[in-house]
mmCIF entry with sequence, helices, sheets and N, C-alpha, C, O atoms, coordinates in Angstrom:
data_MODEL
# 
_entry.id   MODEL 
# 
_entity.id                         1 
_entity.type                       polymer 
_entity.pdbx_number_of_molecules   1 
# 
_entity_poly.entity_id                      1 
_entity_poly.type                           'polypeptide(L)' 
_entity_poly.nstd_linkage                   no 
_entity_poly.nstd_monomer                   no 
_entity_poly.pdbx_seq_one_letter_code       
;(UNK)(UNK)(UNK)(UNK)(UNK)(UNK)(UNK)(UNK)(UNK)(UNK)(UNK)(UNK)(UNK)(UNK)(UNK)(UNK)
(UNK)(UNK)(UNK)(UNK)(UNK)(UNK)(UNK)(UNK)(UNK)(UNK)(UNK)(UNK)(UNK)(UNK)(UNK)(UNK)
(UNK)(UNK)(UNK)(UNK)(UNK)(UNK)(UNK)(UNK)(UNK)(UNK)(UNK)(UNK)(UNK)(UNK)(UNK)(UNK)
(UNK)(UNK)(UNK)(UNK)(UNK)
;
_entity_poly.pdbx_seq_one_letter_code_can   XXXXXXXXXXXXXXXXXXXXXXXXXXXXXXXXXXXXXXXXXXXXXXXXXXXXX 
_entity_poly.pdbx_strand_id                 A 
# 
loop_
_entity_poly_seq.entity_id 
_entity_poly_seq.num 
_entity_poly_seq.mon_id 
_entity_poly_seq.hetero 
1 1  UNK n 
1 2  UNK n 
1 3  UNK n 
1 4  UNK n 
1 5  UNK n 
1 6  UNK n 
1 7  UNK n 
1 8  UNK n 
1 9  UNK n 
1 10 UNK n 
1 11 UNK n 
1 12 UNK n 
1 13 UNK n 
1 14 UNK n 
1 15 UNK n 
1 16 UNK n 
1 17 UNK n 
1 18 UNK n 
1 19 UNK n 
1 20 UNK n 
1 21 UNK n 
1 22 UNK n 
1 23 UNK n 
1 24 UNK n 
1 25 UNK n 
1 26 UNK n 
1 27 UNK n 
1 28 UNK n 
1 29 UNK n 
1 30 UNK n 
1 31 UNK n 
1 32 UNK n 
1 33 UNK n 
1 34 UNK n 
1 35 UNK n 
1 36 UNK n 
1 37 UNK n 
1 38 UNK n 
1 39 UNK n 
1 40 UNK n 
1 41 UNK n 
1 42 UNK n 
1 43 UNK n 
1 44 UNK n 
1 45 UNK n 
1 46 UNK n 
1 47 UNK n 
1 48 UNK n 
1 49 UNK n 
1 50 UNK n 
1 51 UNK n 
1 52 UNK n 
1 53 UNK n 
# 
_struct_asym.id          A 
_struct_asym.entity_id   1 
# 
loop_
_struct_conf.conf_type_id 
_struct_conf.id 
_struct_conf.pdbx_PDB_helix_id 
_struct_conf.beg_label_comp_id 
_struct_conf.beg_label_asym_id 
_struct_conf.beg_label_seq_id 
_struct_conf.pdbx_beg_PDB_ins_code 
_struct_conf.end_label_comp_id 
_struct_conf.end_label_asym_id 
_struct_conf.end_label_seq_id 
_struct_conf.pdbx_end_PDB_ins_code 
_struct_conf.beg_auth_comp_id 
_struct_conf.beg_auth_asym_id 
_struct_conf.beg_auth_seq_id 
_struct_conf.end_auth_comp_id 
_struct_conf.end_auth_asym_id 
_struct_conf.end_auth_seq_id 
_struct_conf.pdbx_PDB_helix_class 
_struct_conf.details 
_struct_conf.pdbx_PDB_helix_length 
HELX_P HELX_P1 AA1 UNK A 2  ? UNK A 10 ? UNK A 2  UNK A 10 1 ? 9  
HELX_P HELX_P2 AA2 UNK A 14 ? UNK A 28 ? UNK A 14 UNK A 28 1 ? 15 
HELX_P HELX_P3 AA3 UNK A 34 ? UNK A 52 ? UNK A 34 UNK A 52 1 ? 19 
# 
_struct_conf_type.id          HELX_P 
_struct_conf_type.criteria    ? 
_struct_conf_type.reference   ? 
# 
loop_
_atom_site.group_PDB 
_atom_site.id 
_atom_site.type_symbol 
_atom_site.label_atom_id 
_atom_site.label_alt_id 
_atom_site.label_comp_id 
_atom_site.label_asym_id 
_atom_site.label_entity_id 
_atom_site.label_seq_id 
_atom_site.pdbx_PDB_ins_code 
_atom_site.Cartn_x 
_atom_site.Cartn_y 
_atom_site.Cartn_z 
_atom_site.occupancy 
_atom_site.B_iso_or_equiv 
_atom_site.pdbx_formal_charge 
_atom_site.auth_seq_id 
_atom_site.auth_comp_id 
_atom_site.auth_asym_id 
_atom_site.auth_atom_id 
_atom_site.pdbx_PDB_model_num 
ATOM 1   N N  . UNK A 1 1  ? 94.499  87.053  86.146  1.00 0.00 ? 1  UNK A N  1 
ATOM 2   C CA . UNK A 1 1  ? 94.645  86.158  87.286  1.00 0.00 ? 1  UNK A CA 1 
ATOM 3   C C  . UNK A 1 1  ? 96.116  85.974  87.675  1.00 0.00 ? 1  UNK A C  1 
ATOM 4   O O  . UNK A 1 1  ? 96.313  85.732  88.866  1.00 0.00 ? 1  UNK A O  1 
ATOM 5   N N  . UNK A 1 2  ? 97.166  86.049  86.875  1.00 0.00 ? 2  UNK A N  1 
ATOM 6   C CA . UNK A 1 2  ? 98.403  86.040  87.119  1.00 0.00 ? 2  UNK A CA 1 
ATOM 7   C C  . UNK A 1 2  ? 98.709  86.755  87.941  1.00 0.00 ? 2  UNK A C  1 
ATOM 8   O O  . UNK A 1 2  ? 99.224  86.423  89.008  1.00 0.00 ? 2  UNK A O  1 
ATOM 9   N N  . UNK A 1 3  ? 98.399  88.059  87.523  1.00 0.00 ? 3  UNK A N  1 
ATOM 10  C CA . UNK A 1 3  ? 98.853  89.096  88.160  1.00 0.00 ? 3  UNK A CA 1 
ATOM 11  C C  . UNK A 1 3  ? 98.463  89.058  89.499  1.00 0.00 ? 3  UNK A C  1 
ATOM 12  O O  . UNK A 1 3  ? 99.213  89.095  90.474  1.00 0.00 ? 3  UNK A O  1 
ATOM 13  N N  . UNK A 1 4  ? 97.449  88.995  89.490  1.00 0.00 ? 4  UNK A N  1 
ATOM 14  C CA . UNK A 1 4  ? 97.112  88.954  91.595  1.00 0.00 ? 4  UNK A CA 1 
ATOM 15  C C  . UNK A 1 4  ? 98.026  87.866  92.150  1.00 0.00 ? 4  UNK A C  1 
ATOM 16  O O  . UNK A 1 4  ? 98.861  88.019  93.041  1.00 0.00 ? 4  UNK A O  1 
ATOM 17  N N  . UNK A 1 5  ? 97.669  86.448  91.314  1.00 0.00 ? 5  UNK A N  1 
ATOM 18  C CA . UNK A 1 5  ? 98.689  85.716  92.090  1.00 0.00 ? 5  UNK A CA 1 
ATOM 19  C C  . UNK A 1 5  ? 100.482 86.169  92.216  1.00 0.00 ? 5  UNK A C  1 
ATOM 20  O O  . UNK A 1 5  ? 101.304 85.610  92.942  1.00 0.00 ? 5  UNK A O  1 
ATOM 21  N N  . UNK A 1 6  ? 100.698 87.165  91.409  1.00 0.00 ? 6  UNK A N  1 
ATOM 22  C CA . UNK A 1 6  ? 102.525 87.513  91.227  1.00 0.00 ? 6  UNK A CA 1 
ATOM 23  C C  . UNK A 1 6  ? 102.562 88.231  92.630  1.00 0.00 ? 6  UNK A C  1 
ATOM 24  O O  . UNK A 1 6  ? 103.417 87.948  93.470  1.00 0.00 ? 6  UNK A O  1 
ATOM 25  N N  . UNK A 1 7  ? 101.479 89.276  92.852  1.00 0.00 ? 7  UNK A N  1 
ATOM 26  C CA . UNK A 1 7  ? 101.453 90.360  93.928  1.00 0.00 ? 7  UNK A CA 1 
ATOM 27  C C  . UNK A 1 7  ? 101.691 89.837  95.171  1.00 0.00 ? 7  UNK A C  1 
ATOM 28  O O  . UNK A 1 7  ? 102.582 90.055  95.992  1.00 0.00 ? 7  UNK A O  1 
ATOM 29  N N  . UNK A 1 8  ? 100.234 88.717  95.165  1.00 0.00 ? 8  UNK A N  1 
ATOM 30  C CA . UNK A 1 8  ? 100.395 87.798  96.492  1.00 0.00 ? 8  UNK A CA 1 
ATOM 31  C C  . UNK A 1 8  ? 101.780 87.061  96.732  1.00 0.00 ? 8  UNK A C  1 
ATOM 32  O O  . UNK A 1 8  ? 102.167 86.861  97.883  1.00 0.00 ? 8  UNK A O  1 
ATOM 33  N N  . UNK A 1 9  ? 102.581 86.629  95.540  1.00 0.00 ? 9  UNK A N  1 
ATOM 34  C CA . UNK A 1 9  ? 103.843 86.068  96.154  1.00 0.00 ? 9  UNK A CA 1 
ATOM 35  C C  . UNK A 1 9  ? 104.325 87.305  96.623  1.00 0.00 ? 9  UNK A C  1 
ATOM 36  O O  . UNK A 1 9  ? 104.691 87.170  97.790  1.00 0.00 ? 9  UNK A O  1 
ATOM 37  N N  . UNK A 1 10 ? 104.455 88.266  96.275  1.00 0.00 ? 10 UNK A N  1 
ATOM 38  C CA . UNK A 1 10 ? 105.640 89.288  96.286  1.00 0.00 ? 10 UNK A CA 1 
ATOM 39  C C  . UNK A 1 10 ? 105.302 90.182  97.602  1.00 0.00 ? 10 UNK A C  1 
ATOM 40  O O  . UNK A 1 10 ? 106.240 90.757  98.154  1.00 0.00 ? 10 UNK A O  1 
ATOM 41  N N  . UNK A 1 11 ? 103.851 90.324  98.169  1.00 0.00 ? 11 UNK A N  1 
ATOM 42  C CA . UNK A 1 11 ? 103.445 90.648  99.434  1.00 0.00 ? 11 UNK A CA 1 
ATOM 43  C C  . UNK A 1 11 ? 103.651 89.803  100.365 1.00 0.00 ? 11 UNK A C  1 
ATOM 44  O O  . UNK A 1 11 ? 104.482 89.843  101.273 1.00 0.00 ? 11 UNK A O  1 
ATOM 45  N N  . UNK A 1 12 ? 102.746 88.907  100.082 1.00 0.00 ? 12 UNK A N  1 
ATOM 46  C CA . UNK A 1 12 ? 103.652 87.641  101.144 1.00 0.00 ? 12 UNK A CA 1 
ATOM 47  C C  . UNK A 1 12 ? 104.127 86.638  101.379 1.00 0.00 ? 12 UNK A C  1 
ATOM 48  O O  . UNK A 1 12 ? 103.808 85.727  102.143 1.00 0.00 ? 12 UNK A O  1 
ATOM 49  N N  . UNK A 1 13 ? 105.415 86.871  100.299 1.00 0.00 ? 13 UNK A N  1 
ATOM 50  C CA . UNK A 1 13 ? 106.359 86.088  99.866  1.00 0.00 ? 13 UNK A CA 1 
ATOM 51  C C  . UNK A 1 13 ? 107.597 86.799  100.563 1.00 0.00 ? 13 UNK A C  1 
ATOM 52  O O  . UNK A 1 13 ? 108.388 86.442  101.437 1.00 0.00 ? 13 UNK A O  1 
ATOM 53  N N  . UNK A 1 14 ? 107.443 87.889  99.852  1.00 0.00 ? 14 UNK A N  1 
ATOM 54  C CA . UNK A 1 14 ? 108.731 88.862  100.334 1.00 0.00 ? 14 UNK A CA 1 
ATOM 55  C C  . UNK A 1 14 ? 109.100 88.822  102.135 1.00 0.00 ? 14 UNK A C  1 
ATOM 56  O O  . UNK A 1 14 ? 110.161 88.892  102.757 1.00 0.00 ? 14 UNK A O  1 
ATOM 57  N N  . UNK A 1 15 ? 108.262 88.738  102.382 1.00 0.00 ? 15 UNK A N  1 
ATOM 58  C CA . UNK A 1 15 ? 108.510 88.980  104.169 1.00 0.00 ? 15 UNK A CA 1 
ATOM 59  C C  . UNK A 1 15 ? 108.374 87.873  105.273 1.00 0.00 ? 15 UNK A C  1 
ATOM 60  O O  . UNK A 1 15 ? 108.463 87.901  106.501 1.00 0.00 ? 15 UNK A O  1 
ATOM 61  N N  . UNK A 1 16 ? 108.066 86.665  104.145 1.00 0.00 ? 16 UNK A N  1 
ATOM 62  C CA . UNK A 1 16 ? 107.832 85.520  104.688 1.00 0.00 ? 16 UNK A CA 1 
ATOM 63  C C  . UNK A 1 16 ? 109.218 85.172  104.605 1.00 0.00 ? 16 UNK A C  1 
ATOM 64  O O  . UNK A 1 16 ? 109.703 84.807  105.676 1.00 0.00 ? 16 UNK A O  1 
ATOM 65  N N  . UNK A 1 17 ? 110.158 85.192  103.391 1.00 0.00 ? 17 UNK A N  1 
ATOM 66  C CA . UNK A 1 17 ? 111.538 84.797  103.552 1.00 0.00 ? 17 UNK A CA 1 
ATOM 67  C C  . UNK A 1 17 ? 112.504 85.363  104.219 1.00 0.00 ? 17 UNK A C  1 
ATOM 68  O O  . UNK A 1 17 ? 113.396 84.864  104.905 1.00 0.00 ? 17 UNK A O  1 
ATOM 69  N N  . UNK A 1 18 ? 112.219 86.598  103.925 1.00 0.00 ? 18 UNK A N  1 
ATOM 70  C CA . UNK A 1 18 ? 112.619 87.469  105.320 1.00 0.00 ? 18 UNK A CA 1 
ATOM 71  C C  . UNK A 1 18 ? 112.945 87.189  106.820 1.00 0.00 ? 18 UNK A C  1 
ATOM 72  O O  . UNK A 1 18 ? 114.020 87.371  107.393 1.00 0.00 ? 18 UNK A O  1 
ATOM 73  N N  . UNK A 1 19 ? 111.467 86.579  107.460 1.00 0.00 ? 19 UNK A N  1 
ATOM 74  C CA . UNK A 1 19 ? 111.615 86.263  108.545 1.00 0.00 ? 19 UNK A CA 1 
ATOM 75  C C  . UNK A 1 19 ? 112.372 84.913  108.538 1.00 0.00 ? 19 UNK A C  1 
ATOM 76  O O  . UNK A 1 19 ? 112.614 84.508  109.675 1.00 0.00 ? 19 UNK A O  1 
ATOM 77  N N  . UNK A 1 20 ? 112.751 84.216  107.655 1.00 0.00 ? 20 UNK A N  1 
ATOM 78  C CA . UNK A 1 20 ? 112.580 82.576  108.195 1.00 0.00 ? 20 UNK A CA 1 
ATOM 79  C C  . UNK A 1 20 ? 114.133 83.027  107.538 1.00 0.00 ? 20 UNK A C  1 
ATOM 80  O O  . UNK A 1 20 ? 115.005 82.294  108.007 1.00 0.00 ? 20 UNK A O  1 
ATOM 81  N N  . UNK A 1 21 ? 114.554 83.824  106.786 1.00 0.00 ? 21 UNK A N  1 
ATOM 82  C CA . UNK A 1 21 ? 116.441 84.238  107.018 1.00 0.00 ? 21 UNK A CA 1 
ATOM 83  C C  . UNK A 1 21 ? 116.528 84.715  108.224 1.00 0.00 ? 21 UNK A C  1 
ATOM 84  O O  . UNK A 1 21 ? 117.588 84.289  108.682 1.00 0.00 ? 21 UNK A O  1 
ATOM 85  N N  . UNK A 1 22 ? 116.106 85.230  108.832 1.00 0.00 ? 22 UNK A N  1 
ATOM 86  C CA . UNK A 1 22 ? 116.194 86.156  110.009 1.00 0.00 ? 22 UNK A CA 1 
ATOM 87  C C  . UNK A 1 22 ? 116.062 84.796  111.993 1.00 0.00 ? 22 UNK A C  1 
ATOM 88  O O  . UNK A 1 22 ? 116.513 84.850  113.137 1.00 0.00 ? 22 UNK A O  1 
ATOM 89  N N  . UNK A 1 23 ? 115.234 83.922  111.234 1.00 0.00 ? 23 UNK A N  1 
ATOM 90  C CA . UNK A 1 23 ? 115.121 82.787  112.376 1.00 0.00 ? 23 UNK A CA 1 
ATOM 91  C C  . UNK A 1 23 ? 116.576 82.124  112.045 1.00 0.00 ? 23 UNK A C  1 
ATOM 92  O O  . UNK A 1 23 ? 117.218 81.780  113.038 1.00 0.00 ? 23 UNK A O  1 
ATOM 93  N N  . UNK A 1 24 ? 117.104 81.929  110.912 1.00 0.00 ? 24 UNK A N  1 
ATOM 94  C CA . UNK A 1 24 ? 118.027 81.135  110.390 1.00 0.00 ? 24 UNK A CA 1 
ATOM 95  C C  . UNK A 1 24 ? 118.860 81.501  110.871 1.00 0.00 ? 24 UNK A C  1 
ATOM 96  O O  . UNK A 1 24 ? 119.548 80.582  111.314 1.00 0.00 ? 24 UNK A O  1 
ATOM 97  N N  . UNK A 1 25 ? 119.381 82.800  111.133 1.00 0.00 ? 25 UNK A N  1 
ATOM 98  C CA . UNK A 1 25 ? 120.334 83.731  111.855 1.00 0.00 ? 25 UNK A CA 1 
ATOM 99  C C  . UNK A 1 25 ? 120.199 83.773  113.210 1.00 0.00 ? 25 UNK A C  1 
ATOM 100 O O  . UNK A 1 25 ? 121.163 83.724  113.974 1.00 0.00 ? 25 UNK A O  1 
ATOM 101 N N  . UNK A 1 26 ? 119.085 83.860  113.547 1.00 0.00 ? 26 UNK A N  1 
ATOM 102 C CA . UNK A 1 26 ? 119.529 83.677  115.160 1.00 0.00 ? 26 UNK A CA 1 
ATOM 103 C C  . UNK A 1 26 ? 119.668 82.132  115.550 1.00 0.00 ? 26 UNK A C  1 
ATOM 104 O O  . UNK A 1 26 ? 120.562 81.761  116.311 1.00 0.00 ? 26 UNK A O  1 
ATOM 105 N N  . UNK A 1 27 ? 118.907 81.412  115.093 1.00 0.00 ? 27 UNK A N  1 
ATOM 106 C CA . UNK A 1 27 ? 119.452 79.964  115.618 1.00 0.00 ? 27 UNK A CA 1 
ATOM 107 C C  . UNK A 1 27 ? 121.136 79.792  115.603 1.00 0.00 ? 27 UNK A C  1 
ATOM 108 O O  . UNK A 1 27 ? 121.783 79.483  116.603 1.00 0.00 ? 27 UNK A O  1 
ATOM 109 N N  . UNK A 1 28 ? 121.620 80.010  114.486 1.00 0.00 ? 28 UNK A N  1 
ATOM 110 C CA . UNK A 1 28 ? 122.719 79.726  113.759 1.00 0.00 ? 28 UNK A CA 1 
ATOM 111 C C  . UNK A 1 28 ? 123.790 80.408  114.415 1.00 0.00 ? 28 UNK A C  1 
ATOM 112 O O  . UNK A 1 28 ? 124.894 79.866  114.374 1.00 0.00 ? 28 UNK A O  1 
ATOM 113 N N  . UNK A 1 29 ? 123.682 81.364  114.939 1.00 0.00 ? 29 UNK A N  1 
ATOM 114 C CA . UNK A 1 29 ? 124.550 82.021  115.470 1.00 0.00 ? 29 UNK A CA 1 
ATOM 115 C C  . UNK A 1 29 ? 125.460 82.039  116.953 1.00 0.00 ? 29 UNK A C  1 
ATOM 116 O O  . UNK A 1 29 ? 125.101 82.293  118.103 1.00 0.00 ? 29 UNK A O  1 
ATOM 117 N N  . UNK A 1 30 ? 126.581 81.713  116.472 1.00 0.00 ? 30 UNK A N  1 
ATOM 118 C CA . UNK A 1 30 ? 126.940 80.988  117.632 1.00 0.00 ? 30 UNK A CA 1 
ATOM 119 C C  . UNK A 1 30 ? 127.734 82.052  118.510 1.00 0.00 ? 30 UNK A C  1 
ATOM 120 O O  . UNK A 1 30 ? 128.668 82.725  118.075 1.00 0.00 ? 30 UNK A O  1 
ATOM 121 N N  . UNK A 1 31 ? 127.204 82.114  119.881 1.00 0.00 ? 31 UNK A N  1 
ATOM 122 C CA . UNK A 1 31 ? 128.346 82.307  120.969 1.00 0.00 ? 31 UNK A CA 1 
ATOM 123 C C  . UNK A 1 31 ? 129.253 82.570  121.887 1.00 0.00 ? 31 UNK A C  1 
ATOM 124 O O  . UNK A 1 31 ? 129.009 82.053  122.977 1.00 0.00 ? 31 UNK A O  1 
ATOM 125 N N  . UNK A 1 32 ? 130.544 83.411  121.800 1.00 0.00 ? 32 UNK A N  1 
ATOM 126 C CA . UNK A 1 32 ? 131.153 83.041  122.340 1.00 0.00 ? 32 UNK A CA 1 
ATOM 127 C C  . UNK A 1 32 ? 131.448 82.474  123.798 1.00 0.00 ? 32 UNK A C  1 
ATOM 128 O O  . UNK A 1 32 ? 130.625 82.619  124.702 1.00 0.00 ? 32 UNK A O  1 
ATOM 129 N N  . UNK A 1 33 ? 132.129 82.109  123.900 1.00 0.00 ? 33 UNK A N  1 
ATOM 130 C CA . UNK A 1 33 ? 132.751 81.697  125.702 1.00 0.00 ? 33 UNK A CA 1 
ATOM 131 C C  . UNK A 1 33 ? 133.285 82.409  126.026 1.00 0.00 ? 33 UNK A C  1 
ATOM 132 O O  . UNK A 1 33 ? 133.900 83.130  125.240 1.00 0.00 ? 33 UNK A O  1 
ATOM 133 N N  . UNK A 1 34 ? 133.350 82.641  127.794 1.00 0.00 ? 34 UNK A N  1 
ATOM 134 C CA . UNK A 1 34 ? 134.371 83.135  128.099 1.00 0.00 ? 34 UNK A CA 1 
ATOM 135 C C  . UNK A 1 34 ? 135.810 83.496  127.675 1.00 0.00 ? 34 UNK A C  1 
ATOM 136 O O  . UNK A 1 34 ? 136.414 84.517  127.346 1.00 0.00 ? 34 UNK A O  1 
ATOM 137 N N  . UNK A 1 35 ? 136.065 82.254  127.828 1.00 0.00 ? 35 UNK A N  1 
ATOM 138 C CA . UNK A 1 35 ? 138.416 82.512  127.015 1.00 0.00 ? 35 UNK A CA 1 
ATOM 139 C C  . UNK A 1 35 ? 137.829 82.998  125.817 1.00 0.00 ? 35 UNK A C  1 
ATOM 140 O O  . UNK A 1 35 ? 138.972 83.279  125.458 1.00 0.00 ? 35 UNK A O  1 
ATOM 141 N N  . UNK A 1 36 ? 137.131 83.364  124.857 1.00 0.00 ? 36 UNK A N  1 
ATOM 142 C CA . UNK A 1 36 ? 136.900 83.823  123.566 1.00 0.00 ? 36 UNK A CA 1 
ATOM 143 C C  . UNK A 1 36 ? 136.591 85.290  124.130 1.00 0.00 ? 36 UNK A C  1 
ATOM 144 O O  . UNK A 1 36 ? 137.310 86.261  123.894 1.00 0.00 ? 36 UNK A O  1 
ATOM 145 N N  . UNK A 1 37 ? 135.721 85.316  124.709 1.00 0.00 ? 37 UNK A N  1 
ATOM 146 C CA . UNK A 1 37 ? 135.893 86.998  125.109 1.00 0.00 ? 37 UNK A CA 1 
ATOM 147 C C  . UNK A 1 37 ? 137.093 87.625  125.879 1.00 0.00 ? 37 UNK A C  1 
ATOM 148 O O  . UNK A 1 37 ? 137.489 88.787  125.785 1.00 0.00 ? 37 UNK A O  1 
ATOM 149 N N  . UNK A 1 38 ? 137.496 86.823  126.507 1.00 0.00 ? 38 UNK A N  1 
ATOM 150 C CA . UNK A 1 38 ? 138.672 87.274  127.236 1.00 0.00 ? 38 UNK A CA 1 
ATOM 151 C C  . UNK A 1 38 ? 139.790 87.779  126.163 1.00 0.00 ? 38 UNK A C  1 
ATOM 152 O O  . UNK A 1 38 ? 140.364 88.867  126.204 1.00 0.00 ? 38 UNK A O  1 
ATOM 153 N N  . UNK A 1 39 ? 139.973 86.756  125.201 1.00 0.00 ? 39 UNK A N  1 
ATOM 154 C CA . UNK A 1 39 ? 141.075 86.932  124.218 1.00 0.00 ? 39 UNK A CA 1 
ATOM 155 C C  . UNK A 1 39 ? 140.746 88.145  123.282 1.00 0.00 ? 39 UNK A C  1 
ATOM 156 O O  . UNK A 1 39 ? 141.612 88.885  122.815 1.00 0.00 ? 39 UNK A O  1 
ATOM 157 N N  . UNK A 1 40 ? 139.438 88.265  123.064 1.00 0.00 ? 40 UNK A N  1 
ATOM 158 C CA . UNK A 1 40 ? 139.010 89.469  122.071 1.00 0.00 ? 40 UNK A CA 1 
ATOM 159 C C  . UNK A 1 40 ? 139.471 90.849  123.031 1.00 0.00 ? 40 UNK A C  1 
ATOM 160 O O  . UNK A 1 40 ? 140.176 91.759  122.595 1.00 0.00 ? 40 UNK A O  1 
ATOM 161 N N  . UNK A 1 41 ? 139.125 90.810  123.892 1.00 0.00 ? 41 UNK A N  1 
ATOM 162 C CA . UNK A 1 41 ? 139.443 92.448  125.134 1.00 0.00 ? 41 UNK A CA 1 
ATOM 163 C C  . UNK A 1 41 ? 140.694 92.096  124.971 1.00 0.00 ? 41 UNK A C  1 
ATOM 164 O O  . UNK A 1 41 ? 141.195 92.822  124.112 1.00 0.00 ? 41 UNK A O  1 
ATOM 165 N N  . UNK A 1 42 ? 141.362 91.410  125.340 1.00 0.00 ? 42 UNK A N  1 
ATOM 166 C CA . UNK A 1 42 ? 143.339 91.662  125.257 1.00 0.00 ? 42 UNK A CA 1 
ATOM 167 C C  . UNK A 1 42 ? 143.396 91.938  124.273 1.00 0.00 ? 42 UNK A C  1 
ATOM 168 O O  . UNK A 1 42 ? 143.820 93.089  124.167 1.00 0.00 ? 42 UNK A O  1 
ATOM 169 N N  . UNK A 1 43 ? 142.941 90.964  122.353 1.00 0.00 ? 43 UNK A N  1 
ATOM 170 C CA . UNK A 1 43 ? 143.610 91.680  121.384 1.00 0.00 ? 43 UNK A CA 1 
ATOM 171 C C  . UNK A 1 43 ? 143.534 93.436  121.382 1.00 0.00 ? 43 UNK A C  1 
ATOM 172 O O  . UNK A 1 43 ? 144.385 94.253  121.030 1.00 0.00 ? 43 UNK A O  1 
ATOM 173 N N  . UNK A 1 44 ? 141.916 93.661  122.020 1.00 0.00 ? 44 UNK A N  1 
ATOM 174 C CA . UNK A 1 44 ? 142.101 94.933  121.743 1.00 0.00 ? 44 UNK A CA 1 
ATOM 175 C C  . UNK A 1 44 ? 142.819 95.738  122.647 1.00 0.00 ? 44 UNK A C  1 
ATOM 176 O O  . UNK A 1 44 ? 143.408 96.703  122.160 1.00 0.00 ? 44 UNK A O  1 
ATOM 177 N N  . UNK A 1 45 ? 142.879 95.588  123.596 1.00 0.00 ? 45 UNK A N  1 
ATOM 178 C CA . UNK A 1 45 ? 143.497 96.211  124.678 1.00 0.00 ? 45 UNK A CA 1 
ATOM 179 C C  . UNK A 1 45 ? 144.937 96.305  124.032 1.00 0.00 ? 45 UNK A C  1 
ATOM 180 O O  . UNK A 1 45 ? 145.544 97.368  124.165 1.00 0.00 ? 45 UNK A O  1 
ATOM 181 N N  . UNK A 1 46 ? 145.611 95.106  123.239 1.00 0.00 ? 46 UNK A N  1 
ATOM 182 C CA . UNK A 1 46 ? 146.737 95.404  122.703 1.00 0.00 ? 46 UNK A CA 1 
ATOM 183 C C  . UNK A 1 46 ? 146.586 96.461  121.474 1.00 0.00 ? 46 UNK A C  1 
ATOM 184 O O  . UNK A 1 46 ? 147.409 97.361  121.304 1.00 0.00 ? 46 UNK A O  1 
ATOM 185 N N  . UNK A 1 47 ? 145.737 96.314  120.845 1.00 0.00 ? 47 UNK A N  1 
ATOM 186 C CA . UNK A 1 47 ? 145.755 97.372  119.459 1.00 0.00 ? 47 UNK A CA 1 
ATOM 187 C C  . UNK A 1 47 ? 145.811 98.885  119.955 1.00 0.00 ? 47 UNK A C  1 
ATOM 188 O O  . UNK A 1 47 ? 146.635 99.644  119.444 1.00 0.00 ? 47 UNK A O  1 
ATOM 189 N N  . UNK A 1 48 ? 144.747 99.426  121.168 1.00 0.00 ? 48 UNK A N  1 
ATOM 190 C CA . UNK A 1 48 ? 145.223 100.208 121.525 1.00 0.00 ? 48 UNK A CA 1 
ATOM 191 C C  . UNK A 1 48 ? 146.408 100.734 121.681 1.00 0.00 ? 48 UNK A C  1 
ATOM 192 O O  . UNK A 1 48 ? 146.871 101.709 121.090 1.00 0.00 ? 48 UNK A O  1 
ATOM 193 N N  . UNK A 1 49 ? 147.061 99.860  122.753 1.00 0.00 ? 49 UNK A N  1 
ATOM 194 C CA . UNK A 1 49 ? 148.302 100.037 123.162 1.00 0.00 ? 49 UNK A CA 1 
ATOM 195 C C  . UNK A 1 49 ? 149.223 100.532 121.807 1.00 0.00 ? 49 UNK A C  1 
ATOM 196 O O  . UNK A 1 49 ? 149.938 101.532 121.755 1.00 0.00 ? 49 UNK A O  1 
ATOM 197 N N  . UNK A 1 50 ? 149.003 99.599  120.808 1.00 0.00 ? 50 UNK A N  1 
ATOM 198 C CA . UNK A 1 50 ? 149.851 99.723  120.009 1.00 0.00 ? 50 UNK A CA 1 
ATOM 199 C C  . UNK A 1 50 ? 149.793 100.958 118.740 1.00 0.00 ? 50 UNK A C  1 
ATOM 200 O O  . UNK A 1 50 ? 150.572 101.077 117.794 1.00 0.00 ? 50 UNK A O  1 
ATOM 201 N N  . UNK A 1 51 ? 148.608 101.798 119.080 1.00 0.00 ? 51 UNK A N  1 
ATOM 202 C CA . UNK A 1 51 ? 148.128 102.668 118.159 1.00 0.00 ? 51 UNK A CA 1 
ATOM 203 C C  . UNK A 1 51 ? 148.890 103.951 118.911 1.00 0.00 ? 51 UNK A C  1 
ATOM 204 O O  . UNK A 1 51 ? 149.597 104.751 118.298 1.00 0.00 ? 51 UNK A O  1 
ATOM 205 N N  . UNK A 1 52 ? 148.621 104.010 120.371 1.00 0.00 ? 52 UNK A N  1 
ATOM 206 C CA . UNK A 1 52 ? 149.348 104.741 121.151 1.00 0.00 ? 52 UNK A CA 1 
ATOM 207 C C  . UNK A 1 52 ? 150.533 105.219 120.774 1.00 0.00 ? 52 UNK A C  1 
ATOM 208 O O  . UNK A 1 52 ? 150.827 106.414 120.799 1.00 0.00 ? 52 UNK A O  1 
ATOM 209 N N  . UNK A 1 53 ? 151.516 103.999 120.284 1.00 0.00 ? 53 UNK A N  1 
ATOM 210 C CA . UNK A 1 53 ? 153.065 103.992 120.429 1.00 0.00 ? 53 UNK A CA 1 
ATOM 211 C C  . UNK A 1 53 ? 153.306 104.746 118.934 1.00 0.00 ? 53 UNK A C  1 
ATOM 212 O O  . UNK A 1 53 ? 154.448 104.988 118.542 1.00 0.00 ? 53 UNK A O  1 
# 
């Protein structure tokens, strides 16, 4: 009897935590704004530049 019950956690256990990390992550995830994207394209726009030189 153990054993079926170990399986059943591990069938659908395993993918149940899965998803509810996976909800946790998209709620959680924040963002950005505008001036935050803006500033990310210049840093890179500068790294370029500066890989160039």
């Amino acid at each position: 009897m153990f054993e079926n019950s170990m399986w059943l956690l591990v069938v659908a256990g395993g993918p149940l935590i899965l998803a509810i990390l996976l909800a946790y992550a998209l709620v959680t995830r924040r963002r950005r704004g505008p001036a935050e994207r803006r500033e990310s394209k210049q840093a890179t726009e500068r790294l370029y530049r500066e890989e160039e030189d």
